[in-house]
SEGU-129268 format. One record per atom (N, C-alpha, C): x, z, y. Coordinates in steps of 0.1 Angstrom, whole numbers, plus 5000, padded with zeros to 4 digits. Layout:
XZY ...
END
This chain:
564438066476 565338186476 564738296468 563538346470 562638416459 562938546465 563138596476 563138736481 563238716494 562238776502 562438726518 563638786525 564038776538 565338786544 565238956548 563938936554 563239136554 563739226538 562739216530 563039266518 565339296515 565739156517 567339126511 568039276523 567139226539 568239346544 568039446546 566939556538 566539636533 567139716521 567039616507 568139596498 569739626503 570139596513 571739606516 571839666527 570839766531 570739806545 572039896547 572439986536 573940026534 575439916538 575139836533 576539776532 576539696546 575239656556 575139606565 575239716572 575039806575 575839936584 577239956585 577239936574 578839966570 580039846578 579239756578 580139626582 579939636596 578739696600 578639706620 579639826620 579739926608 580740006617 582439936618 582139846608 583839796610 583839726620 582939636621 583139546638 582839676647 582739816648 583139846659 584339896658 584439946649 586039946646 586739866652 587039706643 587739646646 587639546662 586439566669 586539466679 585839556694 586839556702 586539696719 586139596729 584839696739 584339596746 585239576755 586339696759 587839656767 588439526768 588339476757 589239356752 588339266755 588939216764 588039086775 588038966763 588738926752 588438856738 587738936732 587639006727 586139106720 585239136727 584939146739 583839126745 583338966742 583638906748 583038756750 582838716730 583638776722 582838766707 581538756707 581638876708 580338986702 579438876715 579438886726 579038846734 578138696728 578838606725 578838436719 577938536704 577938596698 577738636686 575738696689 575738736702 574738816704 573738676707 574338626712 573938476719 573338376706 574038366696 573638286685 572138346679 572238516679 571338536675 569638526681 569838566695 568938526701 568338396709 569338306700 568838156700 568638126690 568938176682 567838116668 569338016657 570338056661 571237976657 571738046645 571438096642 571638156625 570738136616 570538056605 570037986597 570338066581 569238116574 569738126561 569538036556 570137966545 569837866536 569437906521 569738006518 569538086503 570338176498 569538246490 570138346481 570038346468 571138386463 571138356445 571238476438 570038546435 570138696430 571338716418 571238616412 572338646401 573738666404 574238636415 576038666420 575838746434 574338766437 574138826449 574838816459 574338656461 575538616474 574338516481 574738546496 573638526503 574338386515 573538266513 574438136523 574038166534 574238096546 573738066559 574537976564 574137936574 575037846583 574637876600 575837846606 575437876624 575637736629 574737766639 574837616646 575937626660 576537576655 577937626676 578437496673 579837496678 579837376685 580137286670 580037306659 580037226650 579237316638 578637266627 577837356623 579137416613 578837576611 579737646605 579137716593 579737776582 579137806570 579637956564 578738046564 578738196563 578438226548 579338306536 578638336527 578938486527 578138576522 578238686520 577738786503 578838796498 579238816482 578339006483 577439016483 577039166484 577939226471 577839206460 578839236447 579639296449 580639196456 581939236460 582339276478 581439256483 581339306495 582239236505 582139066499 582739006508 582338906517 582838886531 582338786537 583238686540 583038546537 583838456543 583038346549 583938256556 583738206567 584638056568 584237946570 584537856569 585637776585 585537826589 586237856605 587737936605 588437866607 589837916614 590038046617 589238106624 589638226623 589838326615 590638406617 590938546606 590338686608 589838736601 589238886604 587638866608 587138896620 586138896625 586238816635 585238686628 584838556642 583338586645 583038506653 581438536659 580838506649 580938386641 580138396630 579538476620 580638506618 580438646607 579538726617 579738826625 579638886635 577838886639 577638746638 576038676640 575438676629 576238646619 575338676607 574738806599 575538936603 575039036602 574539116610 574439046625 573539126633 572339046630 571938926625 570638886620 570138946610 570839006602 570539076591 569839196594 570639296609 570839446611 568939406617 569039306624 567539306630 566439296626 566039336610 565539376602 565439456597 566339566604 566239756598 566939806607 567039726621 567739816635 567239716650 567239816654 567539716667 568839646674 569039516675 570739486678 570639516692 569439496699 569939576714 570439666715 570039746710 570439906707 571739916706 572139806695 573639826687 574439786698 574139666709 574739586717 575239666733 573939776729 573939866748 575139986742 575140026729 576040166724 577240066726 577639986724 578539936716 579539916733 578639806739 579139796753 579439926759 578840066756 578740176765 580140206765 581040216752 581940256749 583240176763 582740086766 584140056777 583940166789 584940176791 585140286801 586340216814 587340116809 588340036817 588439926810 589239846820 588939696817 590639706813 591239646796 592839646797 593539566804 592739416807 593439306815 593939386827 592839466832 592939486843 594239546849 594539686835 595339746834 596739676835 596939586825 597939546822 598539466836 597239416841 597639306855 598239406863 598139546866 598839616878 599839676873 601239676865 602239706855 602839836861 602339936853 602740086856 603340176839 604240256839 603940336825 602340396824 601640456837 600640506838 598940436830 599740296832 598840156830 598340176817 599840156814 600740136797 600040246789 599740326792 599340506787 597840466785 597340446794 596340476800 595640316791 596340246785 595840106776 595840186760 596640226754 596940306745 596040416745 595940476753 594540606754 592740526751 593040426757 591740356757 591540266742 592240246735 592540146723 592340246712 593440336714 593240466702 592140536702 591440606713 590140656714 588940576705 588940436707 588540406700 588340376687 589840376679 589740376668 590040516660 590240586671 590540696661 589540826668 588440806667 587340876672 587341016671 587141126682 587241216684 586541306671 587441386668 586541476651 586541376642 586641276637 586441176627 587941196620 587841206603 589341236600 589141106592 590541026593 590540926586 590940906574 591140806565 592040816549 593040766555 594240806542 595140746548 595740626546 594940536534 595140426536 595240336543 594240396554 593640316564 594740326578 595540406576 596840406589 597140306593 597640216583 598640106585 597539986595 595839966588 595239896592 594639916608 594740056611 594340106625 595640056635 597040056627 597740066639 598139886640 597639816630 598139696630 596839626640 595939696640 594539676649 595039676661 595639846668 595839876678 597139766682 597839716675 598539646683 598539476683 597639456681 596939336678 596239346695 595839426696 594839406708 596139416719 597039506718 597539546727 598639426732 599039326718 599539186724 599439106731 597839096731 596839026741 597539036756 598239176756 598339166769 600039166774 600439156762 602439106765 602639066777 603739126784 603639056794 604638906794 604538806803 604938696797 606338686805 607238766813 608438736816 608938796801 610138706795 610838746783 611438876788 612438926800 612439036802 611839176797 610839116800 609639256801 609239286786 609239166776 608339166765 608939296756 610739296751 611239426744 610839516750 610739586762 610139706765 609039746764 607939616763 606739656760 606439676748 607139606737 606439666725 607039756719 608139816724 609239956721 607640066725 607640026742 606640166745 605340156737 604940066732 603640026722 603540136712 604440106706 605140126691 605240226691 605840316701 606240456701 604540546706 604040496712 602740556722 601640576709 601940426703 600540406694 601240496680 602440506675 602440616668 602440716665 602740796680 602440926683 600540946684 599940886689 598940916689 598340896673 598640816667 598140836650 598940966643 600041006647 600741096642 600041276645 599541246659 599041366668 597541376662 596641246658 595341286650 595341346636 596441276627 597141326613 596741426617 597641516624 598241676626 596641746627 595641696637 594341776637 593441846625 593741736613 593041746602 593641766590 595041736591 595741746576 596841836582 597541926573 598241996579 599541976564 598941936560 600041896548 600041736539 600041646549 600141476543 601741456541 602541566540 604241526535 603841456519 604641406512 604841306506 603741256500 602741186509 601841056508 603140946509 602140856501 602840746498 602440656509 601140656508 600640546521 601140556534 601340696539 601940736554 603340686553 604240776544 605340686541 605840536545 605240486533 605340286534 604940256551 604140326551 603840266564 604640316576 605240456580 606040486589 607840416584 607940386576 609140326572 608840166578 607740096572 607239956576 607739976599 606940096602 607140096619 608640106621 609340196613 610440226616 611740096619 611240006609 612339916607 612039816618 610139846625 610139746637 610439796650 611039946645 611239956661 612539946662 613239956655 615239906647 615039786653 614139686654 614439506652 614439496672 613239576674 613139606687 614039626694 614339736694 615639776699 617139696698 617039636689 618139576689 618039486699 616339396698 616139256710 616439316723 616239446725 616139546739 617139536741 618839616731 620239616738 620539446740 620139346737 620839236740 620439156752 619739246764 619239206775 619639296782 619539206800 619939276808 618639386813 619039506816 617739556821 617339516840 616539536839 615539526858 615639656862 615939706873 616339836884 614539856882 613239766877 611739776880 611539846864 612439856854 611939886841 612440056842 612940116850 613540256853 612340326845 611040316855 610140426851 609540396839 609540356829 609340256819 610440356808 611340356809 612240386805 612540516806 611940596816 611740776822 610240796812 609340716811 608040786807 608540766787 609440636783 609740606769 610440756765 611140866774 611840936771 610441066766 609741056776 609441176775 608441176762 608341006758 607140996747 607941056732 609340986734 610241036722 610741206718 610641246732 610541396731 609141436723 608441406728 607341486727 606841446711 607341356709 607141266691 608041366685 609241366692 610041506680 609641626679 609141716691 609341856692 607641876690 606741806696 605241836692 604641766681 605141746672 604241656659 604341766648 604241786637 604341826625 604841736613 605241786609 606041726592 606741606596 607741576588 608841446581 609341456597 610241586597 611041616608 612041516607 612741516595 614141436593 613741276600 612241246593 611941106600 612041116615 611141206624 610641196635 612541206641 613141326634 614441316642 615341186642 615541056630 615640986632 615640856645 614440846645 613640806658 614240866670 614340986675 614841056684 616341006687 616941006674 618440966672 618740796676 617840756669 617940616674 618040596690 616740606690 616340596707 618040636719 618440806718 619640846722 620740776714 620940706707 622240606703 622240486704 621240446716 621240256718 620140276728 619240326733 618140296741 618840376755 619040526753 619340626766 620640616763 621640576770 623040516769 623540626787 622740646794 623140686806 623740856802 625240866809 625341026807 624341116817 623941116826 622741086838 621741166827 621141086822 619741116810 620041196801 620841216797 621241296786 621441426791 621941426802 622141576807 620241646814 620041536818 618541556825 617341576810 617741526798 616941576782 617541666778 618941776787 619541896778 618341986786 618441956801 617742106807 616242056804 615441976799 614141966795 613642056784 614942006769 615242116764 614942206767 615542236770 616042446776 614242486781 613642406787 612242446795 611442516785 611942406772 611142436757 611142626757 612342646760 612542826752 612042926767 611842856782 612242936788 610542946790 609742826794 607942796796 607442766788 606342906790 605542976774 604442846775 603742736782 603042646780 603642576767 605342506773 605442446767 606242496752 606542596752 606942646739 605942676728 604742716733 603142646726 602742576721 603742436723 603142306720 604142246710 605542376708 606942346699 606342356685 606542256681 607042266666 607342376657 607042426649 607642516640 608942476632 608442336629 609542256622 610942246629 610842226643 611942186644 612642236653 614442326648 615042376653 615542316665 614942406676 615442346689 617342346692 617542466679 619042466683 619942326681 619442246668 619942166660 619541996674 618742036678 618341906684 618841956695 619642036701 621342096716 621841966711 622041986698 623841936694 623841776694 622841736699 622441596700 623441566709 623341626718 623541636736 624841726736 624941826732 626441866727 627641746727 626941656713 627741536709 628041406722 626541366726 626441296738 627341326745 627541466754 628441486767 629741566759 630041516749 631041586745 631441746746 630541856745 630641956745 631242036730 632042046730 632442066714 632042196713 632742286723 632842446720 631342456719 630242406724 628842456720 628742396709 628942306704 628742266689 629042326680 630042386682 630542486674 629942586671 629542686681 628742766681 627342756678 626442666678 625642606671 625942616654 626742566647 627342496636 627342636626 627542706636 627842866625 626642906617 625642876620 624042916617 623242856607 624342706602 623442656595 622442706583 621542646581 620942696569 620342616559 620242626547 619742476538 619042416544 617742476548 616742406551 617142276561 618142326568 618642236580 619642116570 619742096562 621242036558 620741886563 619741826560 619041676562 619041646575 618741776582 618941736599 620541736602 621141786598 622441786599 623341656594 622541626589 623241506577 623141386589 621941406595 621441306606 622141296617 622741456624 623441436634 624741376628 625441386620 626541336608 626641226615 625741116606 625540996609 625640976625 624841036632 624640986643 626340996653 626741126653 628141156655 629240986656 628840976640 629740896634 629540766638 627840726641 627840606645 628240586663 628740716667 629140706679 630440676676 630940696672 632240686669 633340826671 632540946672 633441066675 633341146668 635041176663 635641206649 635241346648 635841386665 636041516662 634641596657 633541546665 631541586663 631441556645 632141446642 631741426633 632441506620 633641526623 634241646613 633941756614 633441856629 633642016624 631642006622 630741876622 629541886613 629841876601 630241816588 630641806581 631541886575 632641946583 633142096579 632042196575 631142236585 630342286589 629342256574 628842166573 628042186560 628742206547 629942176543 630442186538 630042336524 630242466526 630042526520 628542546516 627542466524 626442436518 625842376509 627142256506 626642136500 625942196487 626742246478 626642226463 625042326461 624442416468 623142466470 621942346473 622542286479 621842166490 621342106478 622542026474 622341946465 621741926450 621942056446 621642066428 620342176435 620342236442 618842336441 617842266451 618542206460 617342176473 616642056475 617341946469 617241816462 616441786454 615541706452 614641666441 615541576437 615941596420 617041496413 616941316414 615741296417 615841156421 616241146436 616741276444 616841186455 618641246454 618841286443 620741336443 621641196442 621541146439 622441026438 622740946448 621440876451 621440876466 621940916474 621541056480 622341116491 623741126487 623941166473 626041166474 626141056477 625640946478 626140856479 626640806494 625340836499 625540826515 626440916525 626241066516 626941126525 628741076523 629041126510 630341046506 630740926517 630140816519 630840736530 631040816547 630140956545 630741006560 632041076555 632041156548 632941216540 634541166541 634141036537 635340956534 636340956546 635640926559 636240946569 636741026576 636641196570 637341276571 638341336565 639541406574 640841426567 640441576561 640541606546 639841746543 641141796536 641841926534 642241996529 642441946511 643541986505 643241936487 641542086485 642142216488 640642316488 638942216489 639342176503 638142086509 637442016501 638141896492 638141796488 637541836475 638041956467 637742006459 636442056456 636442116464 634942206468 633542076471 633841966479 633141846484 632841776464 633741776461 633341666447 632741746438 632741876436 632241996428 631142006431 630741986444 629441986450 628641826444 629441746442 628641616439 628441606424 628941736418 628841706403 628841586395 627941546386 627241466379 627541326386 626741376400 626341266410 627441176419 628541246412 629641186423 630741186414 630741116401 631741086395 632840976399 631740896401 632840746409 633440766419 632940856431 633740896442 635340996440 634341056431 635441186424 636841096423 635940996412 637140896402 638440876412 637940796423 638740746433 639540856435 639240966443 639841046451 640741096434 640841086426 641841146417 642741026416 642440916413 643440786412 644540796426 643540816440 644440826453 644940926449 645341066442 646141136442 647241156428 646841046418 647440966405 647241086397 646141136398 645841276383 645341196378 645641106371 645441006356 644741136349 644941236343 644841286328 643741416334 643641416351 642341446353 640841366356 641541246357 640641176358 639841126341 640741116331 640441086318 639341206315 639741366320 639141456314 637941456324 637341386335 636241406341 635341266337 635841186330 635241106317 634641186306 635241246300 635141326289 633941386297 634041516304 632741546310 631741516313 631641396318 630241306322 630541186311 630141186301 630041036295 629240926300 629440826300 629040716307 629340606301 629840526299 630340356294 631340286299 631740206288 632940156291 633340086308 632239966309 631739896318 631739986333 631040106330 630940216340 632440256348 633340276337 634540316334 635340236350 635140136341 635639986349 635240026365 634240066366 634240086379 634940206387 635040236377 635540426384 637140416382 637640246379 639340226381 640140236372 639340236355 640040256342 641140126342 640940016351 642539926355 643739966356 643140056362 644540136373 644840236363 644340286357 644740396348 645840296342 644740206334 645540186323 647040126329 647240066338 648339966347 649540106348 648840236352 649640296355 650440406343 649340416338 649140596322 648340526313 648840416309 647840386294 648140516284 649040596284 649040686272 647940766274 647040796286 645840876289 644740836283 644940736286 643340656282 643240676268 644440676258 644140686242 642740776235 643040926242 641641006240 640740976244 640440886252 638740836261 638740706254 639440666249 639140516241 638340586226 639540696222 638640736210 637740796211 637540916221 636040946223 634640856224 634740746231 633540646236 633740556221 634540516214 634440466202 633940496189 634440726188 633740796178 631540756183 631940806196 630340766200 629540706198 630340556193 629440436189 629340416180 630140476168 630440446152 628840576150 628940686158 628040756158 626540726157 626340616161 624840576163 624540506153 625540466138 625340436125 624440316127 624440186136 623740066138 625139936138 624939786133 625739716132 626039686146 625139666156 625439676171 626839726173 626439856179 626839976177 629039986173 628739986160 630039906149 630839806162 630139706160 630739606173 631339686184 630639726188 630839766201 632139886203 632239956192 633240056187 634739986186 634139836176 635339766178 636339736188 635239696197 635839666210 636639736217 636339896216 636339946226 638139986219 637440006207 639340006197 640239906201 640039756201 641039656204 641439706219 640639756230 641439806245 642139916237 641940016232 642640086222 644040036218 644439956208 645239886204 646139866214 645439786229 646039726240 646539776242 645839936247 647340046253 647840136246 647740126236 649140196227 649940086229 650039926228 651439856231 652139846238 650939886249 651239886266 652640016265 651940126263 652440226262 654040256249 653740186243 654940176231 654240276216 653540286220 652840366207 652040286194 652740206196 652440106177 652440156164 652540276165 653340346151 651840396149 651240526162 650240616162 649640506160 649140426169 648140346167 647440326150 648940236146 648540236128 648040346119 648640426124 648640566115 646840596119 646540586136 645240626140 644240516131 644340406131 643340306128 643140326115 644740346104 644440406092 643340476086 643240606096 642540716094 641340716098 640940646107 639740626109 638940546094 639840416094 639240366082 639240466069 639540516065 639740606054 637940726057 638240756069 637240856074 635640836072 635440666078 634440576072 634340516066 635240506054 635140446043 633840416034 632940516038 631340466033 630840356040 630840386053 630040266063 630840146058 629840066055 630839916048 630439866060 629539836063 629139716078 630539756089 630839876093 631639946103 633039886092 633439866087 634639766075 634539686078 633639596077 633639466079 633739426094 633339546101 633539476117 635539506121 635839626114 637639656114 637639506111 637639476097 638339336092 637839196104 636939246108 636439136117 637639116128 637339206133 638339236146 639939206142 640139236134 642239216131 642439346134 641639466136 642739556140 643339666127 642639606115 643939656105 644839596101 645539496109 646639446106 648239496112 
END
């Protein structure tokens, strides 16, 4: 080997620290399987069952092998800082585990590491889990998270995704095994373990809004607690999952009104939960006066949000018990900042199915939109949203004023919607002139119903054929020429359509005469037949 095993873990005394801190990271003496690891791991070492076989300074990768119940094979890449393992298992197996506490016992003591490490249990989770309480449930999550998200220690945020995929890795261990029981358990998981990574965020960063990493990864939870919930409505519930379902409430409160930042997200979540989880009119009226506690007890109005308008999160419950006249009165106040929360109750209204909640919101934003949209909006996210909101839109009966004011607000962004709503009302020759305004392409066209035009007003379309055609002859390329052609033969088509054969000639005349230099743009006329 040419360097003794003293000397090597001296040399890497860094990177072997570093890896005990991840196995405490990654493995709690709680977890009656991470105990018995480390445990079998401590055990190899002080039997002599870790074996180096060599090191090759030149790739600085170090062999060994363990002797257990078949001999197994450890290498460790210092370079690249990798360890692998020849054994089935994924992440941290005892092997690994044994081979760097043989290392650590050359510039530490592993007893030392073995008595701290054990110290940290404080409850047993089996234990927990075996006596099934929300209190249990809490009180498994308090014990899991503590651990990985150590009191004063601020973490990256890369590292989110990997802590919470940790925390619930351990917490499966203890699923309970009636299929009943299993949707509720990993709903309350899901929600417990991401408020508590949400509630450490908030201690140390006061501004992580648009991280990319938090992001991907609250969208990645989002969509598993959507899949959840869905397994949850397609079961019967147990008269035993009540308090389960009393403590789920108060965790989703406290995720909306006490967190900070990506309100619209956290309100989401809140929304979900009250549109398929709390179904009882019972609960809904018992989360309005909880509410209300917010404005009336200074403890808990301490712990409120700055972010988020307690008025706007009434109208949830407004909508729920059907209270219109307070909705209303709510509705008068809006303000930009609010439009995204509002857009949410929208949806949510709508995905209840009630028209009326869902129109006088949507009334109600209404004179906000077009501020919303072109000033409040970052332009990559304008298209989008016309898009989405347009389908709530759609479903309301608006005034010709309304309707007016609604597409003016979508500008740019809402030509195709626009398009429609002028075809439903047969302004052919306004719809040709809101072409003209936004240019776009032929193909485009097509989508925004230039069929219908033509089926119905081919004489309209004649100026928008020659505008998009001067356009192409414009970019002086043989491409280009083609493409001009083309757009001239639909040209041709509806002047016949229309009876206009005469202009047509006279028009194609003149063009040719006008480009009479461009020979290529000649040769594509003569190509096409349309000077015949």
């Amino acid at each position: 080997m040419g360097i003794s095993i003293s000397t090597l873990a001296w040399e890497q005394a860094t990177f072997i620290r570093t890896q005990l801190q991840q196995i405490e990271q990654s493995l709690h003496p709680s977890v009656t399987e991470d105990e018995e690891l480390v445990r079998r791991a401590l055990f190899a070492v002080r039997n002599k069952s870790v074996n180096i076989e060599r090191y090759l300074p030149a790739t600085t990768t170090l062999y060994a092998f363990v002797q257990d119940v078949r001999l197994t094979h450890v290498s460790i890449n210092f370079r690249n800082q990798e360890i692998i393992c020849d054994c089935p298992q994924e992440d941290w197996c005892r092997h690994k585990v044994s081979v760097i506490l043989s290392l650590y016992q050359y510039i530490g003591s592993v007893q030392d590491w073995a008595a701290k490490w054990r110290a940290k249990k404080s409850i047993n989770l089996h234990m927990l889990a075996s006596n099934r309480s929300p209190e249990n449930w809490l009180a498994m999550v308090d014990e899991v998270m503590t651990h990985l998200l150590p009191e004063g220690r601020q973490i990256e945020k890369h590292l989110i995704s990997s802590i919470s995929e940790n925390a619930h890795s351990k917490l499966r261990k203890h699923l309970p095994f009636e299929r009943e029981w299993q949707p509720i358990f990993k709903l309350f998981m899901e929600i417990a373990v991401l408020g508590k990574i949400w509630q450490h965020l908030n201690q140390f960063d006061t501004k992580f809004n648009g991280n990319d990493y938090f992001e991907y990864f609250f969208d990645r939870r989002f969509e598993y607690i959507q899949n959840t919930i869905d397994e949850l409505s397609g079961k019967s519930r147990l008269f035993a999952t009540d308090p389960f379902f009393d403590a789920l409430q108060v965790l989703v409160r406290e995720f909306l009104l006490e967190r900070q930042h990506y309100t619209g997200r956290r309100l989401n979540i809140y929304l979900l939960f009250w549109d398929t989880v709390f179904i009882e009119k019972r609960r809904a009226q018992e989360e309005l006066d909880h509410l209300m506690l917010y404005l009336e007890n200074e403890e808990l109005k301490s712990k409120l949000s700055e972010e988020v308008p307690l008025s706007t999160v009434f109208n949830v419950f407004h909508i729920l018990l059907k209270e219109y006249d307070s909705l209303k009165q709510h509705l008068e106040s809006i303000s930009l900042d609010q439009m995204s929360v509002y857009f949410g109750l929208a949806k949510f209204a709508s995905s209840r199915q009630d028209e009326i909640a869902t129109e006088l919101i949507l009334k109600a934003m209404l004179p906000l939109l077009n501020d919303f949209i072109n000033g409040h909006l970052m332009p990559s996210q304008r298209q989008m949203y016309v898009r989405r909101i347009h389908l709530l839109y759609d479903n309301v009966a608006l005034s010709e004023q309304e309707e007016l004011m609604l597409y003016s607000a979508f500008g740019a962004y809402g030509v195709q919607p626009y398009s429609h709503y002028l075809l439903k009302e047969k302004r052919y020759e306004e719809w040709v002139a809101l072409h003209q305004l936004y240019p776009s392409s032929i193909s485009y066209l097509e989508t925004c119903g230039l069929r219908e035009v033509i089926e119905e007003a081919p004489e309209v379309t004649l100026p928008l054929y020659h505008f998009y055609a001067i356009e192409e002859v414009n970019q002086k390329s043989r491409m280009n020429y083609k493409q001009a052609v083309r757009i001239w033969k639909m040209m041709k088509s509806a002047s016949k359509k229309c009876g206009k054969t005469n202009f047509w000639a006279d028009y194609i005349h003149t063009v040719r005469e006008q480009y009479k230099r461009l020979r290529a743009l000649q040769e594509e006329l003569e190509k096409g037949n349309l000077l015949v």
